[in-house]
C-alpha positions as CSV (number, residue, x, y, z in Angstrom):
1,X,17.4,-59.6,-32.9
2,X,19.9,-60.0,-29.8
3,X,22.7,-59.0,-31.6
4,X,21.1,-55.3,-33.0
5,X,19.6,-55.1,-29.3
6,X,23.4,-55.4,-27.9
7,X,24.8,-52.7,-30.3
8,X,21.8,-50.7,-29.9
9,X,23.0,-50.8,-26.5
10,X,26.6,-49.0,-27.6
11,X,25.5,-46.6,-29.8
12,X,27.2,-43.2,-28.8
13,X,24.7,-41.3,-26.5
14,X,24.3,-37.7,-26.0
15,X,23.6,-36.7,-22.4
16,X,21.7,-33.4,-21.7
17,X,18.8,-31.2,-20.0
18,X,16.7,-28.5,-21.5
19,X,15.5,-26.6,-18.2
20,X,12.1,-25.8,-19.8
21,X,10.9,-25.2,-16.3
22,X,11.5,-21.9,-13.6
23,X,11.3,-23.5,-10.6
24,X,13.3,-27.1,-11.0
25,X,16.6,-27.2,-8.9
26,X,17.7,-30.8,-9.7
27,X,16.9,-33.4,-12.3
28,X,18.1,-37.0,-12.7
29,X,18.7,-38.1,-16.1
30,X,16.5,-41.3,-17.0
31,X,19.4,-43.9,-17.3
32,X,18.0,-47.5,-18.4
33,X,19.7,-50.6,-19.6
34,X,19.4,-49.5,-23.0
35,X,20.8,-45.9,-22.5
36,X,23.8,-46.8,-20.4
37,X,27.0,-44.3,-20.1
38,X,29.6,-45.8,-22.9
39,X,32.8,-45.0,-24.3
40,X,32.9,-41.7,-26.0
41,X,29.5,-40.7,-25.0
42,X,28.9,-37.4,-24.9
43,X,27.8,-35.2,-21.8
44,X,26.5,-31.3,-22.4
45,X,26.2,-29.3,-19.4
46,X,24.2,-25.8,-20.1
47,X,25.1,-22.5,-19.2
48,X,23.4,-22.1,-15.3
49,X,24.2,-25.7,-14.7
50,X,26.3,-29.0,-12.9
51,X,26.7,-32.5,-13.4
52,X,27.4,-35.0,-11.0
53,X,28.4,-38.1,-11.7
54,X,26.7,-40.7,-8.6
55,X,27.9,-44.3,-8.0
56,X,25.7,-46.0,-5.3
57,X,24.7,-43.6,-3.4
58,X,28.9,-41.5,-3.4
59,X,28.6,-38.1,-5.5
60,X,32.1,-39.1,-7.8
61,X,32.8,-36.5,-10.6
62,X,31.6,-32.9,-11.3
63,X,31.0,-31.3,-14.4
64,X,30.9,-27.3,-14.9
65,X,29.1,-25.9,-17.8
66,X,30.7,-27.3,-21.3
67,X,30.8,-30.4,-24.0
68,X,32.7,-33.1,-22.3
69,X,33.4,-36.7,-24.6
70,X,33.5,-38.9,-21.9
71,X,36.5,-41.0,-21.4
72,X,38.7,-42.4,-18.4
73,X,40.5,-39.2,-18.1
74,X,37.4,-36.8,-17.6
75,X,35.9,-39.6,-14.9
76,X,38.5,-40.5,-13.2
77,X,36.8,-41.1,-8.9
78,X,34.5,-42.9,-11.3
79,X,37.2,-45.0,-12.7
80,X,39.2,-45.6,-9.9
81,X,36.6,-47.1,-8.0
82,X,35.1,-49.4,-11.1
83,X,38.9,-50.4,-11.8
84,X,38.3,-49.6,-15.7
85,X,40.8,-49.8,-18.2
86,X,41.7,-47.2,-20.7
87,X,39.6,-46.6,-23.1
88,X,36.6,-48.2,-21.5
89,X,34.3,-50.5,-23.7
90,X,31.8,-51.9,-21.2
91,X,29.4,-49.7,-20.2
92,X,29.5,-48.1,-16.4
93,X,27.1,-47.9,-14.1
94,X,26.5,-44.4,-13.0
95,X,23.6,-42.4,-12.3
96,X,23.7,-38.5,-13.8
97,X,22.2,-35.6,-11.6
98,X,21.9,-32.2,-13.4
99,X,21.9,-28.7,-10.6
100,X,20.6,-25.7,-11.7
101,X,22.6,-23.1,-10.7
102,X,20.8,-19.9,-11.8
103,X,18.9,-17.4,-8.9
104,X,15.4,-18.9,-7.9
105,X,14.0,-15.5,-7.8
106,X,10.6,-14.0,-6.7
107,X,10.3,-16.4,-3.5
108,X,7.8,-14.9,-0.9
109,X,8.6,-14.6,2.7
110,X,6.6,-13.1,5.7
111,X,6.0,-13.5,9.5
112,X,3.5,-16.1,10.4
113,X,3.2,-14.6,13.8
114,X,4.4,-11.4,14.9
115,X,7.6,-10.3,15.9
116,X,8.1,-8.9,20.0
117,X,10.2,-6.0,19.9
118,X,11.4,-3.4,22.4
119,X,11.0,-0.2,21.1
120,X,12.2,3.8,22.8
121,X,8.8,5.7,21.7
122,X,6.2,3.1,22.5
123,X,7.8,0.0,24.9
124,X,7.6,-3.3,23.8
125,X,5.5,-3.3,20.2
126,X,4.5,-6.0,17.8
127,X,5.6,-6.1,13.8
128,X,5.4,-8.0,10.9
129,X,6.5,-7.9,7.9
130,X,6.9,-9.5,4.3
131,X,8.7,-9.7,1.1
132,X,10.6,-11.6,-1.5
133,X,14.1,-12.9,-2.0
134,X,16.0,-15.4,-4.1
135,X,18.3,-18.3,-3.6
136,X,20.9,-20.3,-5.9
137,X,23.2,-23.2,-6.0
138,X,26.5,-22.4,-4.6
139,X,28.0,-26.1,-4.1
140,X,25.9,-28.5,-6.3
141,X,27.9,-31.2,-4.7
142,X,27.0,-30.4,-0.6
143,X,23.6,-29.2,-2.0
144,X,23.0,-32.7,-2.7
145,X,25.0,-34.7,0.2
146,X,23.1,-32.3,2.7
147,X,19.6,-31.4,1.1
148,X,18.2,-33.4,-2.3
149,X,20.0,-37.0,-1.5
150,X,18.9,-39.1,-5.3
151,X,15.3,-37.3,-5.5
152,X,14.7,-37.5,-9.0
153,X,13.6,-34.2,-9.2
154,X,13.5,-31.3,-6.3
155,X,11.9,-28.1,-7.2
156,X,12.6,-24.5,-5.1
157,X,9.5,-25.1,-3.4
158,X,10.8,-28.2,-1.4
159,X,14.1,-26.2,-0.3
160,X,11.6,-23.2,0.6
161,X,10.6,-25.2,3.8
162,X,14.1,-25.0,5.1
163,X,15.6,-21.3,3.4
164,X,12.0,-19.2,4.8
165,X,12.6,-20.1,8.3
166,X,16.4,-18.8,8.0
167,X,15.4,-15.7,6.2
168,X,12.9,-14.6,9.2
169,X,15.5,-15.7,12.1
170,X,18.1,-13.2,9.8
171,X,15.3,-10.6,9.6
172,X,14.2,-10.8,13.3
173,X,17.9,-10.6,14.6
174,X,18.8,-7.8,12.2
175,X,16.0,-5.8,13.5
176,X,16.3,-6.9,17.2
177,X,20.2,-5.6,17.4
178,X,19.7,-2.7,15.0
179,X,17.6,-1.2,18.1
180,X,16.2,1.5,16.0
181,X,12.7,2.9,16.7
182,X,9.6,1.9,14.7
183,X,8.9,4.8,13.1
184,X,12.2,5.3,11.8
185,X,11.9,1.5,10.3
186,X,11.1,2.0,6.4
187,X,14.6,4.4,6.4
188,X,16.2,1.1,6.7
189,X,14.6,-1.3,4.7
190,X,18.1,-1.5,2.4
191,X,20.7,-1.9,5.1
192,X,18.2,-4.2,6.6
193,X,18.6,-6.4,3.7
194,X,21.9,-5.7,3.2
195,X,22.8,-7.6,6.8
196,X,20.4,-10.3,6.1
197,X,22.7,-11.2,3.3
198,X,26.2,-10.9,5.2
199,X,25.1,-12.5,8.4
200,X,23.5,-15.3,6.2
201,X,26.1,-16.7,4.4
202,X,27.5,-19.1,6.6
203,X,23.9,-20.5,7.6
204,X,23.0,-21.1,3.7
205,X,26.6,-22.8,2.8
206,X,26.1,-25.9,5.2
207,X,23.5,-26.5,2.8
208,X,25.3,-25.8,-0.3
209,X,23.1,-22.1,-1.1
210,X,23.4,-19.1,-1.2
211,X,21.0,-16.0,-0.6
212,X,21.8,-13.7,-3.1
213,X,19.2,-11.0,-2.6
214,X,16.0,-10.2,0.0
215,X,13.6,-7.2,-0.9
216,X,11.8,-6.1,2.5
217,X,8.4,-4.8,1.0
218,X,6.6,-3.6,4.5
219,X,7.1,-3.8,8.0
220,X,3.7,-2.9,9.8
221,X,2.7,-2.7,13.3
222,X,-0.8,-3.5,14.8
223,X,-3.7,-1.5,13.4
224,X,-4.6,-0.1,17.5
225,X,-0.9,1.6,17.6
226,X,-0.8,2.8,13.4
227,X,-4.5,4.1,14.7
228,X,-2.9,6.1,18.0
229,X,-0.7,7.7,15.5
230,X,-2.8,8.7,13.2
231,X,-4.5,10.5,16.3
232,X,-1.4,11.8,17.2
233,X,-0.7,13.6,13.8
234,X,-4.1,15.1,13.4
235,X,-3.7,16.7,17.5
236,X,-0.5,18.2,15.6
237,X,-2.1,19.1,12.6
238,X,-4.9,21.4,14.2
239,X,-2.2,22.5,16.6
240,X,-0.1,24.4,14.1
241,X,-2.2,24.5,11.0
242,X,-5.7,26.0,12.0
243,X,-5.8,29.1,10.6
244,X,-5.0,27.0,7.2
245,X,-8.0,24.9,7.7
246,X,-10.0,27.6,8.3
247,X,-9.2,28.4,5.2
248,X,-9.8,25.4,3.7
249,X,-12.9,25.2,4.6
250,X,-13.9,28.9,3.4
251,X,-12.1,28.0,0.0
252,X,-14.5,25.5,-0.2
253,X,-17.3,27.0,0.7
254,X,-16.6,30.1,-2.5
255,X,-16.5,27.0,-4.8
256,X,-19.7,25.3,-3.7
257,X,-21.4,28.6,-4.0
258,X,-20.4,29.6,-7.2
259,X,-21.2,25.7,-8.2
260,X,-24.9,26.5,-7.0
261,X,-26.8,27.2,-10.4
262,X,-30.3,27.5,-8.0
263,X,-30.7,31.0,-5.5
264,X,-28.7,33.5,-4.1
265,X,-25.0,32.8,-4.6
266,X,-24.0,35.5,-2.4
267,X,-26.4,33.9,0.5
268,X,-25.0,30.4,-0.2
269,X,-21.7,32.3,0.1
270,X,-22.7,33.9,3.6
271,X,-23.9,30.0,4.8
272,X,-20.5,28.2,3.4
273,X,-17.9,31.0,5.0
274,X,-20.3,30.8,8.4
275,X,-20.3,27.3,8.2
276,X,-16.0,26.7,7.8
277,X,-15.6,29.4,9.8
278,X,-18.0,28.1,12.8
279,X,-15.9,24.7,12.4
280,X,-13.1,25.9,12.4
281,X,-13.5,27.9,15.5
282,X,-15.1,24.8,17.4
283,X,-11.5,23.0,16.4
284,X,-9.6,25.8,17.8
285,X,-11.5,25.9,21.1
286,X,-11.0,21.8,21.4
287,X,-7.2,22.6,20.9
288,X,-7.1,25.5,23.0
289,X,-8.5,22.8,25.4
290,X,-6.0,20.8,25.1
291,X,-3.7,23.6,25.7
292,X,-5.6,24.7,29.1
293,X,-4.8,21.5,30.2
294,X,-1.0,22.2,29.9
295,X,-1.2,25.6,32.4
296,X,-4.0,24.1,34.3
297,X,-6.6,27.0,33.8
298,X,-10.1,26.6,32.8
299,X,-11.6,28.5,29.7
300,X,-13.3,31.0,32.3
301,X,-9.6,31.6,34.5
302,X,-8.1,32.7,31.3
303,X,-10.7,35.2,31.3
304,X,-10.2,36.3,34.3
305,X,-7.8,39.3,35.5
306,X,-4.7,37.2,35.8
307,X,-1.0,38.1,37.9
308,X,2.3,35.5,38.0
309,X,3.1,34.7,41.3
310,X,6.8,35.5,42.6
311,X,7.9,32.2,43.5
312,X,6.9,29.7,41.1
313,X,6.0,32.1,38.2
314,X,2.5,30.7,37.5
315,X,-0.7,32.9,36.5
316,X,-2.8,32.9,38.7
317,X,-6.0,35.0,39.8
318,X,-5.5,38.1,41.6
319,X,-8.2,37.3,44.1
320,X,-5.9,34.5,45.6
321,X,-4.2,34.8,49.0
322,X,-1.9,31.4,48.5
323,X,-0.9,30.3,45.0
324,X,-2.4,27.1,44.0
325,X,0.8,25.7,42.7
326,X,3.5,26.3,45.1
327,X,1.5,27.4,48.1
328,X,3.1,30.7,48.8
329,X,1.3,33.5,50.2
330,X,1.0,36.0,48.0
331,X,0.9,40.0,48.7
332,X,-2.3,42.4,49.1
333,X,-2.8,45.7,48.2
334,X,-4.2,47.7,50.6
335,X,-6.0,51.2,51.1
336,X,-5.6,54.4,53.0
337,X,-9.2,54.2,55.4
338,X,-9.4,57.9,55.2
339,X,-8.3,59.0,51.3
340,X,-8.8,55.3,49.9
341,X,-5.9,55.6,48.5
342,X,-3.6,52.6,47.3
343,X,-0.7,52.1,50.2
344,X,2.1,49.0,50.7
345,X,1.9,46.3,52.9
346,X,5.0,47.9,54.9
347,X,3.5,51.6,55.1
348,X,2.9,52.8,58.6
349,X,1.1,56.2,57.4
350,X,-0.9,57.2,53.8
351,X,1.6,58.8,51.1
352,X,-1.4,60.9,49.9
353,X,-3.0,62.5,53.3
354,X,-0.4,61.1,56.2
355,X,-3.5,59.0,58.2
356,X,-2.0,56.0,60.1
357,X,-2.5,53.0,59.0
């Protein structure tokens, strides 16, 4: 029984993963004493994937993607620090870590709290924003010195923890120095992303990664300011487009009418025209309003008989001796006593019947 257990023990070994998994980033082979590394043993290393080859704790040979038949000449950190001969019969300790290499794609990012920025339309504003990128592998070797250490297995949400926190600083500084407004934000999403990736690189190869791609899905700003200009386009709407709502509202009044299977159509015509018409008009006075406020002139001024005074070029009323704007006197007519007829200020007798004025 000792003797079948000891060349049970050398039996030629195949070493391999099937990555039956999306998420797994490194996986230790299950080395015991009955499945140690021997002479000839064979090593496959998958398309999207490394080997490395660990003695106590030191990362000693790397394999790329292939069929290796092990041997002194394929390992040789490995045995150059175990002293082995050629063609090694005694089996060698070594642990076996396989890297998956491939993108770890769909990974959600997003702003925990939201981001300060200055901004030329409204001051300082607050955003926030979320989307997806994806990571891989670059340097199996460093990956493993600097992140995994001899976990026996590390999935893409463990390295998440460190890689969402350098995506957001990348975002935050790539909108920060980009200074461009908020509105003009979601014309950018692309070359946003685009510097995310460049400026990153250096930040994600101390740990052995890469980021390959980041998708920005929305940038958003608080629900008070996306409500102001909301406000702001309907003031601009009913500015320039009231005779079209007007409109709107008589189309729709025809088609509720001719809808109405019970009474007059015509009358329920009359109502519905009446009724956009009526709304329409009250729309059009709160603009015009708005407008008054401009030339500082009530509804009732603009009624009035109206004349622009000669300094300053506002309307005015007629009735005024100073203008109200600029405070210049303005100019009165006056009338013959004897003819009533109208005379200048610098007349000394009446044009019409020679009286003196």
């Amino acid at each position: 029984m000792g003797l079948f257990g000891k060349m049970k023990k050398q039996i030629l070994k195949v070493i391999e993963w099937e990555d039956n998994t999306k998420d797994t980033l490194v996986y230790r082979y299950p080395l015991t004493d009955r499945t140690e590394i021997m002479n000839s043993s064979t090593l496959v290393v998958r398309p999207s994937q490394v080997a490395l080859f660990v003695h106590k704790g030191q990362v000693c040979d790397v394999f790329a993607p292939g069929t290796y038949k092990l041997s002194t000449e394929n390992i040789p950190i490995i045995t150059k620090l175990l002293s082995l001969p050629t063609g090694f019969d005694s089996p060698i300790k070594a642990e076996v870590y396989y890297v998956n290499t491939k993108q770890m794609t769909g990974i959600k990012w997003g702003t925990a709290n939201p981001i300060m920025m200055r901004d030329k339309d409204f001051g300082t504003v607050r955003l926030r924003a979320y989307g997806v990128f994806s990571i891989k592998v670059e340097n199996a070797k460093k990956f493993m010195e600097e992140v995994f250490g001899t976990n026996q297995i590390y999935k893409t949400s463990d390295i998440c923890e460190q890689a969402k926190p350098m995506v957001l600083q990348a975002f935050t500084d790539a909108v920060a120095e980009s200074k461009i407004s908020a509105l003009d934000l979601a014309a950018n999403y692309k070359e946003f992303s685009q510097t995310i990736v460049d400026t990153s690189i250096e930040d994600f190869a101390k740990f052995g990664l890469k980021l390959c791609t980041i998708v920005i899905e929305n940038i958003s700003l608080p629900k008070e300011v996306e409500t102001a200009l909301d406000e702001r386009s309907k003031l601009g709407i009913l500015d320039d487009k009231m005779g079209t709502y007007t409109q709107y509202q008589a189309a729709n009044a025809m088609r509720d009418a001719a809808k109405n299977p019970n009474g007059n159509n015509m009358a329920g015509l009359g109502v519905g025209l009446s009724s956009g018409m009526t709304v329409g008009g009250m729309f059009a006075q709160a603009v015009n309003g708005v407008k008054n406020k401009d030339t500082g002139l009530s509804q009732n001024q603009e009624n009035e008989e109206l004349k622009e005074c000669p300094e300053c070029h506002k309307k005015i009323k007629k009735s005024v001796k100073f203008c109200p704007e600029c405070g210049a006197k303005q100019p009165q007519a006056k009338f013959c006593p004897n003819c009533g007829a109208k005379v200048s200020e610098n007349n000394k007798f009446c044009p019409e019947c020679g009286e003196k004025l």
